[in-house]
C-alpha positions in Angstrom: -40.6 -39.3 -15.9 -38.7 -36.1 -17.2 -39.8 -34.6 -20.8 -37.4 -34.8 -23.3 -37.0 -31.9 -24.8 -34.2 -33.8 -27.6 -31.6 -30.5 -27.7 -34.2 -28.6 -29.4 -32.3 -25.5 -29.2 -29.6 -27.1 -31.5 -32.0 -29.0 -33.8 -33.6 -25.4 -34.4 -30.2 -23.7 -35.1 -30.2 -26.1 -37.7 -33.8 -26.1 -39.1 -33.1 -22.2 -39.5 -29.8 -22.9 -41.3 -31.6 -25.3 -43.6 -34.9 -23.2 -44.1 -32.0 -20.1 -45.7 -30.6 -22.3 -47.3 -32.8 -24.3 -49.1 -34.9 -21.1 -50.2 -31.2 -19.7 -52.0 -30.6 -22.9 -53.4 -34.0 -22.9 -54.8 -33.4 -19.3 -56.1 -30.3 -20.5 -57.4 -31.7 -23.5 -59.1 -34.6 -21.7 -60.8 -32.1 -18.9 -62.4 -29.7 -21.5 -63.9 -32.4 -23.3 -65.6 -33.6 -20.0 -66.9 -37.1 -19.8 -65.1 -36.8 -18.3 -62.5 -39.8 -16.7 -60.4 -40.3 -13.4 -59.4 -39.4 -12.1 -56.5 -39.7 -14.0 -53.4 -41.6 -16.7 -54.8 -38.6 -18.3 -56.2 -37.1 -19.3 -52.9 -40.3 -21.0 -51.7 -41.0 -23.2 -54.5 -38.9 -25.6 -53.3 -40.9 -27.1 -50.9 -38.6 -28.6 -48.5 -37.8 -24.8 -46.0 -39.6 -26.5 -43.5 -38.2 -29.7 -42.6 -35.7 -29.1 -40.2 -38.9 -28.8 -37.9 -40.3 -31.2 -39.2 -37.6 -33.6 -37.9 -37.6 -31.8 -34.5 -41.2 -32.7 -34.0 -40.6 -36.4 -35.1 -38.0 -36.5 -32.7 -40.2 -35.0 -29.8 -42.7 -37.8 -30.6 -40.2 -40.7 -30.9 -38.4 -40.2 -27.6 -41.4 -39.0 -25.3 -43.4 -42.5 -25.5 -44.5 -43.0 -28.7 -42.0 -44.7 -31.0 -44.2 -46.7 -33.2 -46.8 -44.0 -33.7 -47.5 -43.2 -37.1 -45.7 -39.9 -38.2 -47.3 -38.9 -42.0 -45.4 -36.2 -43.8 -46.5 -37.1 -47.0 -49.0 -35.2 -49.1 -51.5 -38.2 -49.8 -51.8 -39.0 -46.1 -52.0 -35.4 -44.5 -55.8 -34.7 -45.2 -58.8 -34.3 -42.0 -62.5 -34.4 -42.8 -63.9 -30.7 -42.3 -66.8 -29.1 -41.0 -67.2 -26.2 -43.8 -65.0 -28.2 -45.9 -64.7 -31.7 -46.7 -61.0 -32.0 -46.1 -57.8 -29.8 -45.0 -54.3 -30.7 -46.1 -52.3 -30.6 -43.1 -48.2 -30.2 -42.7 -47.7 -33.2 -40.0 -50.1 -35.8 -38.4 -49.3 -38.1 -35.8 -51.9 -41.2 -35.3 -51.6 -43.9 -33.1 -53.6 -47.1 -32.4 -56.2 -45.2 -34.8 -56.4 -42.0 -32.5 -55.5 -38.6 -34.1 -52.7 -37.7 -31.6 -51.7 -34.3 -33.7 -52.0 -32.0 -36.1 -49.5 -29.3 -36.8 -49.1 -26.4 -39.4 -45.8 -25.1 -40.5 -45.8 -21.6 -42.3 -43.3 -18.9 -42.6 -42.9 -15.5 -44.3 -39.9 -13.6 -45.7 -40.0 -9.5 -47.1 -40.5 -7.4 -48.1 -44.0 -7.7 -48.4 -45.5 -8.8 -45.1 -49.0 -6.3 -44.5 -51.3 -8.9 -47.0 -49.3 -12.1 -45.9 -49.6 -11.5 -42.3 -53.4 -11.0 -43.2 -53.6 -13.8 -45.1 -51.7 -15.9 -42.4 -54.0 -14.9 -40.0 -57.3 -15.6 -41.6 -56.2 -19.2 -42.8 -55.2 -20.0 -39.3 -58.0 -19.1 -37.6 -60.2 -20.9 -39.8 -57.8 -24.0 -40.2 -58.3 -24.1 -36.0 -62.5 -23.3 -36.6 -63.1 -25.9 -39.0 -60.9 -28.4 -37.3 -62.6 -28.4 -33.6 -66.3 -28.5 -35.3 -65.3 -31.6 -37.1 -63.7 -32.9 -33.6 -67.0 -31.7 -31.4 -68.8 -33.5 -34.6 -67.3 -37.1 -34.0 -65.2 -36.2 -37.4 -62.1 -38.3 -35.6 -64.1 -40.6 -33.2 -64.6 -40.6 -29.6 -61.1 -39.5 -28.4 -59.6 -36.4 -25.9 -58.4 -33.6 -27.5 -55.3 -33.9 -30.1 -52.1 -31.5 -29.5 -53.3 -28.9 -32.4 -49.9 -26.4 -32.9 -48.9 -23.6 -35.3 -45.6 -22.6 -35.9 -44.2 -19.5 -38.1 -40.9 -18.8 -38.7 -41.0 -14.7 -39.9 -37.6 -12.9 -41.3 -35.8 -10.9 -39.2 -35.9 -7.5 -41.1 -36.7 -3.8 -40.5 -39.4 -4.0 -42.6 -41.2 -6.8 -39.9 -40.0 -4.9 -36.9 -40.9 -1.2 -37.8 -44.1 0.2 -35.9 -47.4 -0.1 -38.4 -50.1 2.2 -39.1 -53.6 1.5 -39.4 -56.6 3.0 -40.7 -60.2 2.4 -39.1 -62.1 5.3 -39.7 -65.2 4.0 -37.7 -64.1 2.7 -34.4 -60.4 2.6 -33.0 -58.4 -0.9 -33.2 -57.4 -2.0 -29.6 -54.5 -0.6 -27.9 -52.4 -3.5 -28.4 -52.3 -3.4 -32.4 -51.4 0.5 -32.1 -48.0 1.1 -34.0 -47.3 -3.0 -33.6 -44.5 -3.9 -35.6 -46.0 -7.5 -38.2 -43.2 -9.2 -35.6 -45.7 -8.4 -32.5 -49.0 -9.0 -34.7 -47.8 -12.3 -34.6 -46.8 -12.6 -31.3 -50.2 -10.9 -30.6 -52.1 -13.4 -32.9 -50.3 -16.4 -31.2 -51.0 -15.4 -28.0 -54.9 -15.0 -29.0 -54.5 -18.4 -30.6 -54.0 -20.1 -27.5 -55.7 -17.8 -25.4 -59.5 -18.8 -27.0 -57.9 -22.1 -27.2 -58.0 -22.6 -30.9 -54.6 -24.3 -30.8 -53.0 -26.1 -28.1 -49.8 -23.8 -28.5 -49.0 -21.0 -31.4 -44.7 -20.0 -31.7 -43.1 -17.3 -34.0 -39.7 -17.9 -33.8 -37.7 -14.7 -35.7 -34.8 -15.0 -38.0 -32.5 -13.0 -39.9 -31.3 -14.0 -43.5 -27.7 -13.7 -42.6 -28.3 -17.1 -40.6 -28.2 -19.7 -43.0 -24.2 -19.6 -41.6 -24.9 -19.4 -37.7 -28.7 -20.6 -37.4 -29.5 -17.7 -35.6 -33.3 -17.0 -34.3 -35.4 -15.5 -31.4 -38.5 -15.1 -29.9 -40.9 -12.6 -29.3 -42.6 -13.9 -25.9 -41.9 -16.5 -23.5 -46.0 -17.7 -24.2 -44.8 -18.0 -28.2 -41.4 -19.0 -28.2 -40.2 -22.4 -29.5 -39.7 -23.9 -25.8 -42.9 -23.6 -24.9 -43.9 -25.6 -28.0 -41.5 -28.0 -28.0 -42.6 -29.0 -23.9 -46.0 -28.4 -24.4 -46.1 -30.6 -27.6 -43.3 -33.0 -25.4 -45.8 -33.5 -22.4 -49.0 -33.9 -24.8 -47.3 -36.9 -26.4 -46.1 -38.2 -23.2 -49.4 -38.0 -21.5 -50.9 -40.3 -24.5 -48.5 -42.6 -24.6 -49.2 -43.3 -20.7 -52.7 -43.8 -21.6 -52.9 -45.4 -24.7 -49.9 -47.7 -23.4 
């Protein structure tokens, strides 16, 4: 049976309007009631940028063989045992017949500032994806196969994320590939690492300019990163356990 992929293209033109839009009604909310936050800060408060995703994942589940599973979005319900830690609050889980399907982070990052988020980005996701397969390898979830384990970050399209970057290491050289690498192509980098040492089943940064909270517009940085290849990768992992958990 073919994958259905559910018009994900479209669904992500309108995730990205949505994520503008709700941070600038948040802004806008937050300076008419007089307390508003500083800087960038008072778009993300809102806490719903993510959920046109969100919905595209739900439908990815719901129409690749597993209709009934369970699909927790809510903050109560969206906590794993640990290894290091006794529990991590997760974005989205999918259970079914009491089997830890997936578990998927959503993150994103506007400007200006982007050198100490991207780091801080980076740290919390490998050690999200650590912590997690410990507790797995430790029978933290039961006896099972491996759960679809994804990242996605949406990062604004600006100058300041696609101008080169200079490092300092004054003891041994970085490698090549970080030389005068744009924080757009750190994170292409660091999703392609992701997946390469198999910490997540798949890792997309999906780029996107403010001006498209009116056309949706994004891109991507690799074909190994971009949204396709998480949206059939996360298609077919659903798929293959709804043919075996039937």
């Amino acid at each position: 049976m073919a994958l259905d992929l559910v018009d994900y293209e479209r669904k992500v033109l309108e995730a990205i309007q949505a994520f503008w839009g709700n941070r600038e009604a948040a802004r806008q909310k937050q300076i008419e009631s007089g307390k508003a936050d500083q800087g960038e800060r008072a778009g993300v408060t809102g806490g719903k940028n993510m959920d046109g995703f969100i919905a595209l994942v739900i439908d990815l589940v719901r129409a690749n063989g597993l209709a009934h599973a369970e699909i927790h979005q809510k903050r109560a319900v969206l906590t794993l045992p640990g290894y290091f830690r006794p529990t991590k609050l997760w974005d989205l889980l999918i259970i079914h017949k009491g089997e830890l399907i997936a578990a998927i982070e959503l993150k994103s990052q506007v400007g200006p500032s982007f050198g100490n988020n991207f780091n801080n980005r980076t740290e919390e996701a490998i050690g999200t994806a650590h912590d997690f397969w410990m507790a797995y390898r430790e029978g933290a979830f039961g006896k099972q196969p491996r759960p679809f384990v994804g990242w996605l970050m949406l990062v604004e399209d600006a100058p300041e994320s696609r101008s080169p970057v200079r490092d300092a290491s004054p003891h041994f050289p970085v490698f090549d590939e970080f030389k005068g690498a744009s924080y757009l192509k750190r994170y292409d980098l660091l999703c392609q690492k992701l997946v390469q040492e198999q910490l997540y089943t798949t890792a997309a940064v999906i780029t996107s300019p403010r001006t498209a909270v009116e056309t949706g517009q994004f891109s991507s940085m690799s074909s190994m990163t971009d949204i396709k290849t998480f949206a059939t990768s996360l298609a077919g992992h659903i798929a293959a356990e709804a043919a075996r958990l039937g």
